[in-house]
Chimera marker file (.cmm) of the C-alpha trace (Angstrom):
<marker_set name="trace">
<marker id="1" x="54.609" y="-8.128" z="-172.443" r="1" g="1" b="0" radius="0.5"/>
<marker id="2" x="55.480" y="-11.749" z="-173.751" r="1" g="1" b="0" radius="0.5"/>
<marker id="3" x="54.345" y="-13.617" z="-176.757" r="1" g="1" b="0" radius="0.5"/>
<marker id="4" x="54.676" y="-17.059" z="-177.879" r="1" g="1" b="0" radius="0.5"/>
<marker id="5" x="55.153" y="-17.286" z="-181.242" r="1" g="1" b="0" radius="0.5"/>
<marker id="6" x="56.046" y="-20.162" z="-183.902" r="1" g="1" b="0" radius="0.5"/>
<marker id="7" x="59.086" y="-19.684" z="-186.294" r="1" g="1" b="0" radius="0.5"/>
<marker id="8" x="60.191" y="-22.764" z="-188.542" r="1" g="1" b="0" radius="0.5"/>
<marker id="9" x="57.832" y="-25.053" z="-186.883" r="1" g="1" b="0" radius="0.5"/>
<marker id="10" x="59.386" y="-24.505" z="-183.466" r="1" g="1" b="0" radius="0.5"/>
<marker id="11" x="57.870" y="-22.427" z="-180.769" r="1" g="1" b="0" radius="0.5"/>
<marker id="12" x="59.503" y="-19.204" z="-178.970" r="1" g="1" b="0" radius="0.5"/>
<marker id="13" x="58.846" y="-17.241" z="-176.274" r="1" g="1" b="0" radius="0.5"/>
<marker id="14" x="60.102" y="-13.429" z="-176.544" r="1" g="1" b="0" radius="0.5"/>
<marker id="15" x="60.305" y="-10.311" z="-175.487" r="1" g="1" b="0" radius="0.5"/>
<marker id="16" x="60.732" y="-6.949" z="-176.397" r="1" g="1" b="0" radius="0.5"/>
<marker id="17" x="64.792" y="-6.870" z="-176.357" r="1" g="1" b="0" radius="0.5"/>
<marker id="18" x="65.404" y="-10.655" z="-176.273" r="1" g="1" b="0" radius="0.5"/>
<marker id="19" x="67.972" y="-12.014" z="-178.535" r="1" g="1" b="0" radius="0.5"/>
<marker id="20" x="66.975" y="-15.828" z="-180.449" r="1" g="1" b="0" radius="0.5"/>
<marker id="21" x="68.754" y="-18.474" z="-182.194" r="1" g="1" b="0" radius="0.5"/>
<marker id="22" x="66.022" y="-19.426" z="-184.749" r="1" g="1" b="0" radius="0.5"/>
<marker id="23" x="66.595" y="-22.332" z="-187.881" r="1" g="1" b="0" radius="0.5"/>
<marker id="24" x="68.100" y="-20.901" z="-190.409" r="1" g="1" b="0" radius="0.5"/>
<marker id="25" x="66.009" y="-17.838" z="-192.289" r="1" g="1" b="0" radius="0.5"/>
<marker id="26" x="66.863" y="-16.958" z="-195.776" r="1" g="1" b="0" radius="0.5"/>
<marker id="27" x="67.446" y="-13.119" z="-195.437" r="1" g="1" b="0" radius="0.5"/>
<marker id="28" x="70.209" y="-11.043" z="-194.919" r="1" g="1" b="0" radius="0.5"/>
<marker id="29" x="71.483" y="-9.796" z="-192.015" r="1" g="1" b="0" radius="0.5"/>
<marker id="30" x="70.604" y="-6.258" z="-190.947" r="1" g="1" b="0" radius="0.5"/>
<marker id="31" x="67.079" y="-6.561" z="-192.750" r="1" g="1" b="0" radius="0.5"/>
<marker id="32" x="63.802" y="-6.865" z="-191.148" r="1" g="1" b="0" radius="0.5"/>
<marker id="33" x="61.417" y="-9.944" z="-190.326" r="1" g="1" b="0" radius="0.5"/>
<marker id="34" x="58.036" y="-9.737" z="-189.582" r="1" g="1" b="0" radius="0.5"/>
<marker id="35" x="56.307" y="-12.731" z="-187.624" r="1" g="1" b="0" radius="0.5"/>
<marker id="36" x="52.952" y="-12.939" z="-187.554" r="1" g="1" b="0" radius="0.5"/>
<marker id="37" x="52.349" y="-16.696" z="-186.256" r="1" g="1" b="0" radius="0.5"/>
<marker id="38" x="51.934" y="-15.494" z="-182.248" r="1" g="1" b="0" radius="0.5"/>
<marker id="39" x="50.274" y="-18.664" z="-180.509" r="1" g="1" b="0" radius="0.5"/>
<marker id="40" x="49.817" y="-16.719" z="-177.155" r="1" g="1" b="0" radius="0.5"/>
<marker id="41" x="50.062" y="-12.825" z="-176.105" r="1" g="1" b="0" radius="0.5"/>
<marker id="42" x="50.554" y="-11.689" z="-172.259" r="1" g="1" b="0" radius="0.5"/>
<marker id="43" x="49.820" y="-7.866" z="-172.106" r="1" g="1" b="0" radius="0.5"/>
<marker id="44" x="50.438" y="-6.721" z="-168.699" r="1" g="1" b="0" radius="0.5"/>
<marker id="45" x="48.292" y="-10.168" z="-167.330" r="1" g="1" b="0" radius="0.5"/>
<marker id="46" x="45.547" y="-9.748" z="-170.175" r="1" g="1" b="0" radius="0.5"/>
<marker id="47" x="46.552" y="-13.334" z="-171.995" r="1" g="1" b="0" radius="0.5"/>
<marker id="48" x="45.092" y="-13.694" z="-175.552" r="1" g="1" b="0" radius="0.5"/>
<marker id="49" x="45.666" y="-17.238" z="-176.893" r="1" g="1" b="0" radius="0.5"/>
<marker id="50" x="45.363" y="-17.755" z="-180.563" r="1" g="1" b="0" radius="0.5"/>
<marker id="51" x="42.732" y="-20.322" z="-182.702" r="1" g="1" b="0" radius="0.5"/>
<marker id="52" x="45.747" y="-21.146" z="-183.899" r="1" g="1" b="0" radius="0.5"/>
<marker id="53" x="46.841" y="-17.732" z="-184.381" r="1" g="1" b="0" radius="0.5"/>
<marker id="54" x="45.942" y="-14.242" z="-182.502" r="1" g="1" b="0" radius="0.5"/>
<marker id="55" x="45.061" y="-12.073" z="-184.876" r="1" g="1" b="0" radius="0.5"/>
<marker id="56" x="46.265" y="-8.548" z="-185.957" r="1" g="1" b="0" radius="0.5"/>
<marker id="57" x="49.114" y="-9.425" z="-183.951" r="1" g="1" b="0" radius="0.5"/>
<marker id="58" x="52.526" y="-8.656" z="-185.134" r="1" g="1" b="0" radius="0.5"/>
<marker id="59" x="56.180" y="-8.999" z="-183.941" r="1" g="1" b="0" radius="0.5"/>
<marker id="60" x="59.540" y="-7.435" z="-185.993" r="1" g="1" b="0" radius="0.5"/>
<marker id="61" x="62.767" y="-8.259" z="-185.196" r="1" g="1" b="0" radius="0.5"/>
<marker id="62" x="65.865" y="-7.734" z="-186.792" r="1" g="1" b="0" radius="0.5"/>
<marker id="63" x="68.269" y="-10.518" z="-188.115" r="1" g="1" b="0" radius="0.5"/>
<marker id="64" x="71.626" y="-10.010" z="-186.140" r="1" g="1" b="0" radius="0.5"/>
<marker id="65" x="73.370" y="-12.638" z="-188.304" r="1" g="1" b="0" radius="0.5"/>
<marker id="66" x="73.733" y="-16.470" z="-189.271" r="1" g="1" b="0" radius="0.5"/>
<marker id="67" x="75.743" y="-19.665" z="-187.692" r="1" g="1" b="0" radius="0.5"/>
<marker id="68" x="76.199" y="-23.349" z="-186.407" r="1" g="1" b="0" radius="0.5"/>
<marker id="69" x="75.404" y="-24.587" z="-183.268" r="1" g="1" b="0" radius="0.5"/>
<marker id="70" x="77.643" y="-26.712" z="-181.118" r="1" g="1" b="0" radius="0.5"/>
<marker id="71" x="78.158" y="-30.240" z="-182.466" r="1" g="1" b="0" radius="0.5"/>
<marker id="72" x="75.704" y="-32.728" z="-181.591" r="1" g="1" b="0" radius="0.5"/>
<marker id="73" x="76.879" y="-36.429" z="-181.651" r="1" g="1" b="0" radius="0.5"/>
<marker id="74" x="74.180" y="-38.858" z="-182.567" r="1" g="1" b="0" radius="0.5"/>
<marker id="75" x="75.630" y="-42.925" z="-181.531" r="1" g="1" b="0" radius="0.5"/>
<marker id="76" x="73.586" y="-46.084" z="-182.181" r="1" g="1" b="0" radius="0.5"/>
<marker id="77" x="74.463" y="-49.486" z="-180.885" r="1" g="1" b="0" radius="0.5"/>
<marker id="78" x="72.782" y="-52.774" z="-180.752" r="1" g="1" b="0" radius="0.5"/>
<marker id="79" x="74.142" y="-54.625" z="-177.894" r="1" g="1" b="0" radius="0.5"/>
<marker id="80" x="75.619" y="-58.381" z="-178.574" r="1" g="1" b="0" radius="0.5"/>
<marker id="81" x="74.857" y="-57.459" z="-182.802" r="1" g="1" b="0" radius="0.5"/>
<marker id="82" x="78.154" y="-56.037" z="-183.138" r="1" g="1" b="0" radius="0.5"/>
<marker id="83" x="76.381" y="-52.916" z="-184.571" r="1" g="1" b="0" radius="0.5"/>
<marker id="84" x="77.585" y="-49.429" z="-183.777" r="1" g="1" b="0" radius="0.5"/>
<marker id="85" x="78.011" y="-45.933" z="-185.610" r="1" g="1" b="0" radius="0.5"/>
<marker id="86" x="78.941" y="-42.649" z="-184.561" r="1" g="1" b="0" radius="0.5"/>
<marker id="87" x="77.728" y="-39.590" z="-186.457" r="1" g="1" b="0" radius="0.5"/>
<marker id="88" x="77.661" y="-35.854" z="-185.721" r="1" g="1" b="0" radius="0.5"/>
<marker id="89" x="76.226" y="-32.461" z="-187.177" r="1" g="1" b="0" radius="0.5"/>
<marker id="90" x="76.252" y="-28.888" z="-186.480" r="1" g="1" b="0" radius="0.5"/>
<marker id="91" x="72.898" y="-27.000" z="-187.093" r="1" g="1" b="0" radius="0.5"/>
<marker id="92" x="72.540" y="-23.784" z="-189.177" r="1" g="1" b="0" radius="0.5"/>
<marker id="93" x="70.421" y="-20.660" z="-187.213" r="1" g="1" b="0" radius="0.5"/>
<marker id="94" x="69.928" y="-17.485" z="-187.482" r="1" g="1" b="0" radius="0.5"/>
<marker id="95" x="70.099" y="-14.874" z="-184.699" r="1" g="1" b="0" radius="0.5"/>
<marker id="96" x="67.456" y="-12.583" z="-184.116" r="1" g="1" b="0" radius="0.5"/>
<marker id="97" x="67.048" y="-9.038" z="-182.100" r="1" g="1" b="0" radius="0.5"/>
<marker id="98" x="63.287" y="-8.845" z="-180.747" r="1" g="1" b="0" radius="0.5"/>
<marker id="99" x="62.533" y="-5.029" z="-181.565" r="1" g="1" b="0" radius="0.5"/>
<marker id="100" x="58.414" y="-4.909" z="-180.607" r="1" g="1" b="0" radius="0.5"/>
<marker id="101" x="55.517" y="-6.857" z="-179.791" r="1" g="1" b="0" radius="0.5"/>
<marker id="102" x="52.559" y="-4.955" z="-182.069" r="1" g="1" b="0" radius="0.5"/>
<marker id="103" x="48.537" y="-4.970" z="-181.394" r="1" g="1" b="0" radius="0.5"/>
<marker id="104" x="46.762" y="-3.325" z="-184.213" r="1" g="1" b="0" radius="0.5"/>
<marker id="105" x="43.344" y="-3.120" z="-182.573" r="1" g="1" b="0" radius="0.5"/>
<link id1="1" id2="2" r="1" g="1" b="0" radius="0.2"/>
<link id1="2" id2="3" r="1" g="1" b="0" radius="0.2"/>
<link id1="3" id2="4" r="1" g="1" b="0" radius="0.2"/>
<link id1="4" id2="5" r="1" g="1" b="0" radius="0.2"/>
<link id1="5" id2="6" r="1" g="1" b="0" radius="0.2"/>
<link id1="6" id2="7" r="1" g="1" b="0" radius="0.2"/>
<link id1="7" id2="8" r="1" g="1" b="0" radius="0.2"/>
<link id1="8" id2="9" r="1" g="1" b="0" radius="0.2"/>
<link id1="9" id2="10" r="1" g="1" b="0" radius="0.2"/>
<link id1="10" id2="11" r="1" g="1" b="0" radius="0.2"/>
<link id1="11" id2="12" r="1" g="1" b="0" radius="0.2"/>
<link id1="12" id2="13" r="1" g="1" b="0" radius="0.2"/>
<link id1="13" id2="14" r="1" g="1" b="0" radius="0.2"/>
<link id1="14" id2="15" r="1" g="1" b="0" radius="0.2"/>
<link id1="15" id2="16" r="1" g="1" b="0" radius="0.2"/>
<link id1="16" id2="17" r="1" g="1" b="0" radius="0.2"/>
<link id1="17" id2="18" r="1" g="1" b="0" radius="0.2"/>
<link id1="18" id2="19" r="1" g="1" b="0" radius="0.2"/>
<link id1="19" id2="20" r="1" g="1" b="0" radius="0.2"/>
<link id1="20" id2="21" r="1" g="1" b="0" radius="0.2"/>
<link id1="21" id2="22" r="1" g="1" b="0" radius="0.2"/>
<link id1="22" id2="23" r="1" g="1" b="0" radius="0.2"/>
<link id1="23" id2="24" r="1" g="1" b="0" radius="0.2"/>
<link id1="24" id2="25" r="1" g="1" b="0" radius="0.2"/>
<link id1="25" id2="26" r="1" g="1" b="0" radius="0.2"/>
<link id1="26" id2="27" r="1" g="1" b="0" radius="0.2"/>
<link id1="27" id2="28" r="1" g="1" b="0" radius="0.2"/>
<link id1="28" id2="29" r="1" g="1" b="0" radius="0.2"/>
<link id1="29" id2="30" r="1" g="1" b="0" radius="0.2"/>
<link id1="30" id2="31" r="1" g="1" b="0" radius="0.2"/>
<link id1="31" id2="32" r="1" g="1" b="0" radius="0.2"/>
<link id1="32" id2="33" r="1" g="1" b="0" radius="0.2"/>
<link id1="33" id2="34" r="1" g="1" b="0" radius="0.2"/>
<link id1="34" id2="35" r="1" g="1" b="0" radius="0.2"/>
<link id1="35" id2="36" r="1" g="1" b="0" radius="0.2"/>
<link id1="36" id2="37" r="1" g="1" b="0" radius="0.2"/>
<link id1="37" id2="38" r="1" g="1" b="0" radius="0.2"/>
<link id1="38" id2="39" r="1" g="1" b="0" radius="0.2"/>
<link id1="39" id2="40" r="1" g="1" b="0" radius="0.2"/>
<link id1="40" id2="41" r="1" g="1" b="0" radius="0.2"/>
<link id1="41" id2="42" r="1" g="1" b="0" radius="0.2"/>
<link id1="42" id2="43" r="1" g="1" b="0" radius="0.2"/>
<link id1="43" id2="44" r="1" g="1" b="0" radius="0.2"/>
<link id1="44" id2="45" r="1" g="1" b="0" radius="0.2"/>
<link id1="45" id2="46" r="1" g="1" b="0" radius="0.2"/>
<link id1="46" id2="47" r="1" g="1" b="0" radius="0.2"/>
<link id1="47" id2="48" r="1" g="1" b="0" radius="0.2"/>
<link id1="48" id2="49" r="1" g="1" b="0" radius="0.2"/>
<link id1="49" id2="50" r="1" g="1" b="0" radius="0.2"/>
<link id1="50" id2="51" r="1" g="1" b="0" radius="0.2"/>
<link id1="51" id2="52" r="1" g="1" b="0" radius="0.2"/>
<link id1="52" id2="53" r="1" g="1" b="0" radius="0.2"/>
<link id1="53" id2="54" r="1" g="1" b="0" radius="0.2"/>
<link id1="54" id2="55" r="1" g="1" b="0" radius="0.2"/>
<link id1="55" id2="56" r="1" g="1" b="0" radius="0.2"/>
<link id1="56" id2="57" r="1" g="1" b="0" radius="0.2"/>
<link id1="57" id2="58" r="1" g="1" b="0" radius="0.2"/>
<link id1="58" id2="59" r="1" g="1" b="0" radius="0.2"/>
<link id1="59" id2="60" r="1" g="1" b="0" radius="0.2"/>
<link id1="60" id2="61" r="1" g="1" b="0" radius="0.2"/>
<link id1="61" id2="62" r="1" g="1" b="0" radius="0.2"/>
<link id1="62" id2="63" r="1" g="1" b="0" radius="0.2"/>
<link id1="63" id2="64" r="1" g="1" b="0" radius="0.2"/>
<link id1="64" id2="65" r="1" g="1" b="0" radius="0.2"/>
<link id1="65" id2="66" r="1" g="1" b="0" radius="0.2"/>
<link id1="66" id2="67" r="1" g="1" b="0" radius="0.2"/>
<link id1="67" id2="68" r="1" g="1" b="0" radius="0.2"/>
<link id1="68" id2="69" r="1" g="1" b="0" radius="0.2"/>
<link id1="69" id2="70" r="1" g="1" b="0" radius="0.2"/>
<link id1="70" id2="71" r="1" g="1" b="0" radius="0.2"/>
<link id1="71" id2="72" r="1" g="1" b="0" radius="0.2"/>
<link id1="72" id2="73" r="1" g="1" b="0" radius="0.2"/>
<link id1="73" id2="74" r="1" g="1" b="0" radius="0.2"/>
<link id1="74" id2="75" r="1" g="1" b="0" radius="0.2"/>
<link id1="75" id2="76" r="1" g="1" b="0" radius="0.2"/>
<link id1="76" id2="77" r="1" g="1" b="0" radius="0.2"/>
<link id1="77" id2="78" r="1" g="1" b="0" radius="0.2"/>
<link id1="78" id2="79" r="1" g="1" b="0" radius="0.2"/>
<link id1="79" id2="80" r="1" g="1" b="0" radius="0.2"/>
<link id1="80" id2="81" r="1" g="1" b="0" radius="0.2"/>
<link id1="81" id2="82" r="1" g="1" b="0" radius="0.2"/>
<link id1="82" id2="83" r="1" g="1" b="0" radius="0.2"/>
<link id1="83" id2="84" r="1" g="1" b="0" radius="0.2"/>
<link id1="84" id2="85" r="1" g="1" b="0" radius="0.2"/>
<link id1="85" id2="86" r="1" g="1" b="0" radius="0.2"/>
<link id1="86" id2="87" r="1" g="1" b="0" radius="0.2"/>
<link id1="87" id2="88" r="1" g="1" b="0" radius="0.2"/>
<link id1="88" id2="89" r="1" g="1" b="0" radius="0.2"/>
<link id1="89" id2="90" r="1" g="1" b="0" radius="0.2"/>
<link id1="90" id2="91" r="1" g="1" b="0" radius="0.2"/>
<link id1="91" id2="92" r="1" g="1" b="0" radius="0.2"/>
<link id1="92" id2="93" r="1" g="1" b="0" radius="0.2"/>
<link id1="93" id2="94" r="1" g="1" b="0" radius="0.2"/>
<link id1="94" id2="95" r="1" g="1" b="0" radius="0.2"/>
<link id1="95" id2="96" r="1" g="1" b="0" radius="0.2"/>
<link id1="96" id2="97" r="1" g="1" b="0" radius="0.2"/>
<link id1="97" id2="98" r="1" g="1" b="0" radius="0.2"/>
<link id1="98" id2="99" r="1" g="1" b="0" radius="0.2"/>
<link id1="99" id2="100" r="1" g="1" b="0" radius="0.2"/>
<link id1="100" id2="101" r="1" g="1" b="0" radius="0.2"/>
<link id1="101" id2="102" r="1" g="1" b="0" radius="0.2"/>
<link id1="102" id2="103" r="1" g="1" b="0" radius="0.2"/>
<link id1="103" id2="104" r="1" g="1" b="0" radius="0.2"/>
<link id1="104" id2="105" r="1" g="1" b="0" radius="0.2"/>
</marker_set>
């Protein structure tokens, strides 16, 4: 069983088990989050896809903890302008255990 779900405006697909690097979540670490935004749910080849949403689905994970991603370097240049910068950031996530996909039927 797989579901693709939406989380911070970006769009996952998990599994029971899987571990995620989401965007940053304000919550602790060790609690609970509940995501009910499933696009698309795969039940053992029975697909379900969502209007935008399936409902009276469910999926609960727990947060494993927080972070920064690698650095990414963003460079601009106009050629023959003499233009050119260089800048760089490191995004915030938050990693996430996958604990079970949930139908309430």
């Amino acid at each position: 069983m797989y579901a693709i779900v939406e989380i911070g405006g970006k769009q996952f697909k998990i599994e029971k088990g899987d571990e995620v690097k989401i965007p940053l979540q304000d919550i602790k670490e060790k609690d609970k989050l509940k995501i009910d935004n499933v696009l698309l749910l795969n039940d053992k080849g029975k697909v379900k896809v969502g209007k935008p949403y399936v409902k009276k689905t469910e999926v609960s994970a727990t947060v494993l903890g927080h972070g920064r991603d690698k650095k990414v370097i963003v460079f601009k240049k106009k050629r023959r302008k003499g233009y050119k910068t260089k800048n760089g950031h490191r995004q915030n996530y938050t990693t996430i255990k996958i604990d079970k996909i949930a139908i309430a039927k």
